[in-house]
N, C-alpha and C positions, 0 to 999 in steps of 0.2 A: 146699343151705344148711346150713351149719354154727355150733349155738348155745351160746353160753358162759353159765353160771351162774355168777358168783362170787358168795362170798359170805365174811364171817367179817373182814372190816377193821374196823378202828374207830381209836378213842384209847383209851392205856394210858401207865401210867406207866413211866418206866424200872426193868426189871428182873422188869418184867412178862410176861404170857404172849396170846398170841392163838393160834388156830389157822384157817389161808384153807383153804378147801373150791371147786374147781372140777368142774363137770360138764359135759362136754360130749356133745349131744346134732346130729340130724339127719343130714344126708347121710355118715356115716363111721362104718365098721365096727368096725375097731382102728385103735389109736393107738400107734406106735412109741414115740413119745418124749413126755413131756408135762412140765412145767416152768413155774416161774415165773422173772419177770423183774422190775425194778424199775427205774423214776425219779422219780430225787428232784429238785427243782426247779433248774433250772441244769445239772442232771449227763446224761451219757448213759443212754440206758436200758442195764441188766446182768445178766447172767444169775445169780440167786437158787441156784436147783438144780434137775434136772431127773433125771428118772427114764425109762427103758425099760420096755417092758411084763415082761421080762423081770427088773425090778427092779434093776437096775444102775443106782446113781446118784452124781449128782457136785453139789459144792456151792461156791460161791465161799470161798477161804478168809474173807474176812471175817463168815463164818454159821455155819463149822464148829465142831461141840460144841457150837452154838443151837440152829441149826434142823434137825429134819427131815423126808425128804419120804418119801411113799409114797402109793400108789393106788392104785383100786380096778380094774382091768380089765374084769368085767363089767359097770361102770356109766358106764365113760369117766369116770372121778371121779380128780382128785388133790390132796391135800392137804399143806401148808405149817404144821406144827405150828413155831413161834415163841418161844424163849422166852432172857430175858437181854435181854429187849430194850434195846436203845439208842438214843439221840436219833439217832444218824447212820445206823438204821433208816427212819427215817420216807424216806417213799416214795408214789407210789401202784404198786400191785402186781399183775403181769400176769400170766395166765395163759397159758400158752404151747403147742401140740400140734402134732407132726406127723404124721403118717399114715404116711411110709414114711420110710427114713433120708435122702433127698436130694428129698422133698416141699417143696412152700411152705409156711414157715410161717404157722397160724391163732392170731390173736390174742384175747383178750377185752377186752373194753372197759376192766377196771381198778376196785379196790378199794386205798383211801387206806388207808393205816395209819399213824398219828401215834403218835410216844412222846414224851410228854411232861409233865410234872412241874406 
């Protein structure tokens, strides 16, 4: 079993700042790749940005020069610092890991993030 801590959503106003913290814990050693994702009600879920343990990461152009990501390796932890936020941010917000590059993706359950005035 494989278990996801998110944490660090809320509500903010726009232009404001959050930062999501995920840690993933149990059956998994390393983590290849780890990522968030995002949806916003009506819309598909999308890929936020996502990091390698090797720290090579990539980010939706709509978050570039907002957000950035980085993680911790020894703790399975990765984080989604947030900032500029925008109304067309709001989301609830997924934690993403895979274990090897052509594993199945593990998900986290999701932490809401509103911007809003």
């Amino acid at each position: 079993q494989v278990q996801f801590v998110e944490s660090g959503g809320g509500l903010v106003q726009p232009g404001g700042s959050l930062r999501l913290s995920c840690a993933v814990s149990g059956s998994i050693f390393s983590i290849y790749v780890m990522g968030w994702y995002r949806q916003a009600p009506g819309k598909q879920r999308e890929l936020v940005a996502r990091i390698t343990s090797g720290g090579s990461g990539n980010y939706a152009d709509s978050v570039k020069g907002r957000f950035t990501i980085s993680r911790d390796n020894a703790k399975n932890t990765v984080y989604l610092q947030m900032g500029s936020l925008k109304t067309e941010d709001t989301a609830v917000y997924y934690c993403n890991a895979r274990e090897r590059p052509f594993s199945n993706d593990l998900w986290g359950r999701g932490t809401q993030v509103t911007v809003s005035s």
